[in-house]
ZAGUKE-645672 format. One line per 8 residues: number of its first residue (from 1); for each residue x, z, y of C-alpha. Coordinates in Angstrom, 1 decimal, padded with zeros to 4 digits, m for minus. Example, Ala and Ser with C-alpha at 12.3 -4.5 7.8 and 13.67 -1.06 7.14 Angstrom:
2
1	012.3:007.8:m004.5  013.7:007.1:m001.1
***
This chain:
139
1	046.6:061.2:033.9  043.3:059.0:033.1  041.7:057.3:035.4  037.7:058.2:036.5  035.4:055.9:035.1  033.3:054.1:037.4  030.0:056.0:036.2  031.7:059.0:037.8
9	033.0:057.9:040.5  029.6:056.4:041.5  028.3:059.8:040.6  030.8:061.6:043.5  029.7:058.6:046.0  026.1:059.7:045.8  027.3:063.5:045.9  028.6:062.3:049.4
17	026.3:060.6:050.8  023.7:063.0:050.2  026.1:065.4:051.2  026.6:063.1:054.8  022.9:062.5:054.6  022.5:066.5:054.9  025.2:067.1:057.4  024.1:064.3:059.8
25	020.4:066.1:059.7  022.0:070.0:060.3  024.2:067.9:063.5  020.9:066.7:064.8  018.8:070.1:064.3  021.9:071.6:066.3  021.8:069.3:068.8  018.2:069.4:069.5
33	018.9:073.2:069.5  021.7:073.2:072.1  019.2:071.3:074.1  016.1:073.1:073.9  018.2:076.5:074.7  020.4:074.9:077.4  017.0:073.9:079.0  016.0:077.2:078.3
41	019.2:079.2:080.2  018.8:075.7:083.2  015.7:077.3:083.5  016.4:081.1:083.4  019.2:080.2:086.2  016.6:078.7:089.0  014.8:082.0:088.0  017.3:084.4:088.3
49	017.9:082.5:092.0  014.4:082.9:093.0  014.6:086.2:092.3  017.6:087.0:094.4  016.0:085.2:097.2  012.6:087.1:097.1  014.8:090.4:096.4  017.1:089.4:099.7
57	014.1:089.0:101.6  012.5:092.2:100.5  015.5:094.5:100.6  015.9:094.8:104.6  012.5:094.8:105.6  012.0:097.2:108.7  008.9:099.0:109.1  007.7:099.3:112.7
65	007.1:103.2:113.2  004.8:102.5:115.6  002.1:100.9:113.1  003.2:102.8:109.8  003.1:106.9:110.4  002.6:109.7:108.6  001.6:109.2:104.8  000.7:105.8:105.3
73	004.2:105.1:106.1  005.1:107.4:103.1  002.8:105.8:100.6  003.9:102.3:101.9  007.6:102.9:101.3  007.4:104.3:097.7  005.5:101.3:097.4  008.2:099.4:098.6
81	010.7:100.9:096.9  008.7:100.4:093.6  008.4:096.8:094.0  012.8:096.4:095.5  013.8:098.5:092.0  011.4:096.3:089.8  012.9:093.4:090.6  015.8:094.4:090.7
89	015.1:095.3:087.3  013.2:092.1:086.3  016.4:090.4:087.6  018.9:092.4:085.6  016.7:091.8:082.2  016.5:087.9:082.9  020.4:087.7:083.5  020.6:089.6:080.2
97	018.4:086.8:078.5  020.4:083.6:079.5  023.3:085.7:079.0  022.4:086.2:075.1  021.0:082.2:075.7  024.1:080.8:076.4  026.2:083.0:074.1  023.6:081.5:070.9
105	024.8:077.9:073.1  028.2:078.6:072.7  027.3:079.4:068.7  025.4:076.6:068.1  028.2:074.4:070.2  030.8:076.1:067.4  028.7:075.1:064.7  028.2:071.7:065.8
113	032.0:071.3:066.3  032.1:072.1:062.4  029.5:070.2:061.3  030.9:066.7:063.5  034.2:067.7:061.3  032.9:068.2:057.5  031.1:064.6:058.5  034.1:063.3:059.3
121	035.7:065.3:056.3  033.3:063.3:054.3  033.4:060.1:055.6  037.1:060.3:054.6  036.1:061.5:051.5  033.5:058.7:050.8  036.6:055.5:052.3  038.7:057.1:049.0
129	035.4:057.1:046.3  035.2:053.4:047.5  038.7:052.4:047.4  038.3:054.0:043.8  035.7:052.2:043.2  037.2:048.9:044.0  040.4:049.9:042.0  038.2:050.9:039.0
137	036.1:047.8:039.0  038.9:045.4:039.5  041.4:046.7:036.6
***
């Protein structure tokens, strides 16, 4: 088996590195994107508490019968109800969006893990080319 010339194994080296050179760029876009979405879902969370609060404090209200009668009293609590049901509803739909948040988290988090590896893959890869290198040059 022939040896590589040096030519080609400085040819590989520079494959490397630009491969590392586009790896290290696709880690940093991920992690910029895990933060920006787990600021996004932080944010969603206080939300989503708010929203439970206001909702607690809405759902027992008692109206005093002797102020509210009649269709005032009517009108008043389909208004009420209304407003209980839509944020219940607001709620429900903002749970849904941090859910599908921190799922696309959990994604990026996968992709990040495998990124970090084929760096590491190549870093490996690039020691060898220079040990190569070395060999080649010396002999």
């Amino acid at each position: 088996m022939s040896k590589p010339s040096s030519d080609l194994l400085y040819s590989r080296r520079r494959t490397v590195y630009a491969g590392m050179d586009n790896v290290k760029a696709d880690i940093a876009n991920l992690e910029d994107k895990i933060s920006r979405l787990q600021e996004a879902s932080n944010s969603l969370e206080s939300s989503i508490v708010e929203l439970e609060d206001i909702e607690s404090t809405y759902e027992g209200l008692e109206v005093d019968e002797n102020k509210w009668k009649g269709e005032e009293k009517d009108t008043f609590f389909e208004q009420y109800e209304t407003y209980v049901e839509s944020i219940k509803e607001f709620t429900t739909k903002t749970e849904d969006v941090k859910d599908d948040i921190d799922a696309e988290i959990q994604r990026a988090e996968t992709s990040l893990a495998t990124a970090q590896i084929g760096l590491s893959n190549l870093e490996s890869t690039l020691d060898s080319l220079n040990e190569d290198i070395s060999k080649a040059e010396e002999g």
